[in-house]
ROTIZA-732817 format. One record per residue (C-alpha): residue number from 1; x, y, z. Coordinates in steps of 0.001 Angstrom, whole numbers, plus 500000, padded with zeros to 6 digits. Layout:
+-------+--------+--------+--------+
| numar |     xx |     yy |     zz |
+-------+--------+--------+--------+
|   NUM |      X |      Y |      Z |
...
+-------+--------+--------+--------+
***
This chain:
+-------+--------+--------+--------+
| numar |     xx |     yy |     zz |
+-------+--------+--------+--------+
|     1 | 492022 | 477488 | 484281 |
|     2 | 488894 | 478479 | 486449 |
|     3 | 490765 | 477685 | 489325 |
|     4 | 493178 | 480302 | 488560 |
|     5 | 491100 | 483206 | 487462 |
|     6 | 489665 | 482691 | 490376 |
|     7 | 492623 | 483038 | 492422 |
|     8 | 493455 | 486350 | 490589 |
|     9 | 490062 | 487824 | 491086 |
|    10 | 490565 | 486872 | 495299 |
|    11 | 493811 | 489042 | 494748 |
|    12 | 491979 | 491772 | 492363 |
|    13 | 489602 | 492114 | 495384 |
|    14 | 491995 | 492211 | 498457 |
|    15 | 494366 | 494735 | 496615 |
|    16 | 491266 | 497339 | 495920 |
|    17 | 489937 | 496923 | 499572 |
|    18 | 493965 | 497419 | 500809 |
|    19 | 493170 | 500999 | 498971 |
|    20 | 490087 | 501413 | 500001 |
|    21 | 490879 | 500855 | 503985 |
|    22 | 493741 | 503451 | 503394 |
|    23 | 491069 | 506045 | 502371 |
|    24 | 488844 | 505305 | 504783 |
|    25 | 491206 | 504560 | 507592 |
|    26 | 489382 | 501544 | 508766 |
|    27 | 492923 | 500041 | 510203 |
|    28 | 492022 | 497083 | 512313 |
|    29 | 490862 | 495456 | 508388 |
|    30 | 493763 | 497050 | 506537 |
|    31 | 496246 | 495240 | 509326 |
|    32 | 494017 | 491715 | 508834 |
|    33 | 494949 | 491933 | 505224 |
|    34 | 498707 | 491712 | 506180 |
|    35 | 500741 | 487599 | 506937 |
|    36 | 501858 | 487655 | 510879 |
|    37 | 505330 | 488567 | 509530 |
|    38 | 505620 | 490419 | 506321 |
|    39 | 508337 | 492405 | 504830 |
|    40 | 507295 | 496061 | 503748 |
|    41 | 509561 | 498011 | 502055 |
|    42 | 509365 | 501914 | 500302 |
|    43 | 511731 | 502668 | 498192 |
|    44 | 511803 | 506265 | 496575 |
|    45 | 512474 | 507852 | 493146 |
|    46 | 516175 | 507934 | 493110 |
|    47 | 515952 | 504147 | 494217 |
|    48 | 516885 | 504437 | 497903 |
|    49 | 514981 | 503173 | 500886 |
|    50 | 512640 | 505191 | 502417 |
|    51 | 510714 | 503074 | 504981 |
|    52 | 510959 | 499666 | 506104 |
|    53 | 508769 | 497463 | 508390 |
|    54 | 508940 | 494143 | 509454 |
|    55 | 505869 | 494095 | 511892 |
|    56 | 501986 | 495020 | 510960 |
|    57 | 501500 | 496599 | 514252 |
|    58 | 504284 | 499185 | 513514 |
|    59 | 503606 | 499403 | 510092 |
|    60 | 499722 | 500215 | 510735 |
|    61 | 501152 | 502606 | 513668 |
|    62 | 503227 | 504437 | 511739 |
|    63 | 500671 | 504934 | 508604 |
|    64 | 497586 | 505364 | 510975 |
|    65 | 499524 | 508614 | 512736 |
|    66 | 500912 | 509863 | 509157 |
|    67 | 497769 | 509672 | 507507 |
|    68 | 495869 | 511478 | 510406 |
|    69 | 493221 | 514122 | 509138 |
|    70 | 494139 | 513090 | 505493 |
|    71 | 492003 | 513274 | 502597 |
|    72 | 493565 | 510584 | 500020 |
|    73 | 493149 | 508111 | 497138 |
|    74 | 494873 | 505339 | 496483 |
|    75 | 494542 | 503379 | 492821 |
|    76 | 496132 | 500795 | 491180 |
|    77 | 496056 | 499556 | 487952 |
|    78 | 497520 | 497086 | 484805 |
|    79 | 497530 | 494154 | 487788 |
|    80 | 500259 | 491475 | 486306 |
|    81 | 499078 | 488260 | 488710 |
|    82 | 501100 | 485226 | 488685 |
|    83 | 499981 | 482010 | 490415 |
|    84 | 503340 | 481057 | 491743 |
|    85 | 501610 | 477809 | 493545 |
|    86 | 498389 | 476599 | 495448 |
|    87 | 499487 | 478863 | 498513 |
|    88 | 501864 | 481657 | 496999 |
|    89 | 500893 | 484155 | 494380 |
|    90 | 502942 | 487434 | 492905 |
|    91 | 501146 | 490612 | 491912 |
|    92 | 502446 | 493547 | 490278 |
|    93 | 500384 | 496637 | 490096 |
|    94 | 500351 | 500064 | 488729 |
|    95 | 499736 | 502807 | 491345 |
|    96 | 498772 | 506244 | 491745 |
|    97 | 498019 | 508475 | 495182 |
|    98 | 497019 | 511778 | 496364 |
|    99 | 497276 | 512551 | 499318 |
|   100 | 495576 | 516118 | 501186 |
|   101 | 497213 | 516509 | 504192 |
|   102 | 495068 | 519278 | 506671 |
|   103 | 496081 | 522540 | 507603 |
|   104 | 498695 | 523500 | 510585 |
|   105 | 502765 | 522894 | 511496 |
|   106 | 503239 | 519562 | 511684 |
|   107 | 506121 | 518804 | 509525 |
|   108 | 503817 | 517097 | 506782 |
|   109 | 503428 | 518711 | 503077 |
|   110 | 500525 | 520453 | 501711 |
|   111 | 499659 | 517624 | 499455 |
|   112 | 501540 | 514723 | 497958 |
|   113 | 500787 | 513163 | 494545 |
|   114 | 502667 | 509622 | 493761 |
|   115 | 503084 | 506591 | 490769 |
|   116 | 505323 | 503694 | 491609 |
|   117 | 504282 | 499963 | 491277 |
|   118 | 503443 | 497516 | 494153 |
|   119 | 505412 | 494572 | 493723 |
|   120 | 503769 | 491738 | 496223 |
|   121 | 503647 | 488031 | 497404 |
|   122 | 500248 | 486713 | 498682 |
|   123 | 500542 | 483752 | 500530 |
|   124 | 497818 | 481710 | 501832 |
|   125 | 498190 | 481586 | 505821 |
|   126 | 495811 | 480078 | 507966 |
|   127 | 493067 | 479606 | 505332 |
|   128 | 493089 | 483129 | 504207 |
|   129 | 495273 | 485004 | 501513 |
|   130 | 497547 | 487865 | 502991 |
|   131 | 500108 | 490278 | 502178 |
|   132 | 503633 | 489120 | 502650 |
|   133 | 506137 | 491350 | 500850 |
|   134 | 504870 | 494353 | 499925 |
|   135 | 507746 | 497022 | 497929 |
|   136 | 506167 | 500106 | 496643 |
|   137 | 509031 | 501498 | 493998 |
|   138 | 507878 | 504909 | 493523 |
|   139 | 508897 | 506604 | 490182 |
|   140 | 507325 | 510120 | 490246 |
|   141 | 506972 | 511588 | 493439 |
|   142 | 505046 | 515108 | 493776 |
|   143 | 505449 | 517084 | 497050 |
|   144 | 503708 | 520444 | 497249 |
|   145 | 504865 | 522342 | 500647 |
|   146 | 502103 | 523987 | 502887 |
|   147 | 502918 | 527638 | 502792 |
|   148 | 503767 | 529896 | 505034 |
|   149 | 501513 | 531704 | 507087 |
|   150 | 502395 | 535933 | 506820 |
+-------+--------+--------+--------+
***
């Protein structure tokens, strides 16, 4: 029983610094929290894909650049942890997200506010628990426009 509380706590922890590295954009540790080959998937309100990656280095690429100059928080919540086996473990969390993107043209909103859940396999590789399969499902999505400039 120890054994496995423990286990969920090692999850608890490496899901709130996954947030955490977000916010603070400290990318070379948010990409060692990923398996060599996961499976990342977004999937938006209406239940349709929005983003897929199959690679950390794109993955980190593609959220480093859209996060540039963002102010953001990223929480989750009501964790449901399953120890699937010694080396495999499934995690479902509540999330929430704000996102402040700056000021200029660049095709990115004013601000974005977000819930979904994270719905995740950890699997132990190479001594170390990492992220797998990762699927956000988001199911309110708020997008406030930057306005124009007169």
């Amino acid at each position: 029983m120890q054994k496995r509380l423990a286990l969920a706590e090692t999850i608890r922890t490496l899901k709130a610094r996954y947030c955490r590295y977000v916010d603070t954009h400290q990318w070379v540790d948010f990409a060692a929290l990923f398996a060599r080959k996961p499976a990342i998937r977004f999937v938006g309100v209406d239940g349709g894909l929005l983003a897929q990656f199959d690679a950390v280095d794109e993955f980190v690429a593609v959220t480093k650049a859209y996060l540039s100059g963002v102010k953001s928080i990223h929480q989750v919540h009501n964790d449901e942890i399953d120890i699937v086996s010694e080396s495999e473990i499934s995690a479902v969390w509540s999330m929430e997200d704000y996102l402040i993107f700056p000021d200029g043209n660049d095709g990115r909103p004013a601000s974005m506010h977000g819930y979904g859940h994270y719905h995740e396999t950890w699997r132990l590789e190479d001594g170390q628990w990492r992220l797998a399969h990762l699927e956000l499902r988001r199911t309110i999505l708020e997008i406030k426009p930057k306005e124009n400039a007169a």
